[in-house]
C-alpha positions in Angstrom: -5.3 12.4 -18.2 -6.5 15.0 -15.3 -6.1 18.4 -15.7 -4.4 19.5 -12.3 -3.6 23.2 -13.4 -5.4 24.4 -10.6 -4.5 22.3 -7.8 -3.3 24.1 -4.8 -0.8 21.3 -3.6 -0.3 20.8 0.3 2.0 18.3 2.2 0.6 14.9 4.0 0.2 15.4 7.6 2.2 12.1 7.7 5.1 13.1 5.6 8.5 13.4 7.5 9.7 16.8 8.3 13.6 15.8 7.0 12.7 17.6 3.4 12.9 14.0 1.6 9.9 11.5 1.5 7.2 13.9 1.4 3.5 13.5 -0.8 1.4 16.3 -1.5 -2.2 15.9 -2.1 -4.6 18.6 -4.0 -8.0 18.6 -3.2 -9.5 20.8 -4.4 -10.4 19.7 -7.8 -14.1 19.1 -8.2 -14.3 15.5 -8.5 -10.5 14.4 -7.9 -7.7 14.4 -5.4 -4.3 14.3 -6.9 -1.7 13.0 -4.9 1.9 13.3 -6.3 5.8 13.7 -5.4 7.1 16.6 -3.3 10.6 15.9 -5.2 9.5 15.8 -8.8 6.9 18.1 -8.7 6.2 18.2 -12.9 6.3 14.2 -12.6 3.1 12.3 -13.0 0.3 12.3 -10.2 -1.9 9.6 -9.4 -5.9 10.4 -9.0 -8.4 9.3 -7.4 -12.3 10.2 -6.5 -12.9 11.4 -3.3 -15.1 8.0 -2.1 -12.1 5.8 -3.0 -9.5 8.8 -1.5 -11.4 8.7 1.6 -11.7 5.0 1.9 -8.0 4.7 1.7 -7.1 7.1 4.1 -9.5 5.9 6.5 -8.1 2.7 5.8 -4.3 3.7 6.1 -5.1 5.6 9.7 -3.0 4.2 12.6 -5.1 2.7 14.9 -4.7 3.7 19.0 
């Protein structure tokens, strides 16, 4: 398991502004983005390594 204790948490750019639905990704972890729930903040995070967190948002990016 990660150790996220110093992860400064920001919202997606693509989470809705109606205070529900909303991810939060920290990265600035040396090695790791985190990527967890805005509404159970002390609940589990996923993790992933920069590369594969790149390719997903590249990926995930909607397309003109």
């Amino acid at each position: 398991m990660a150790d996220l204790t110093g992860a400064r948490w920001r919202k997606s750019s693509r989470s809705g502004g109606n205070g529900g639905e909303c991810v939060e990704v920290a990265d600035n972890l040396p090695g790791l983005v985190a990527v967890r729930d805005s509404k159970d903040p002390t609940g589990s995070a996923l993790t992933f390594t920069p590369t594969a967190w790149t390719t997903f948002t590249r990926a995930t990016q909607q397309r003109a």
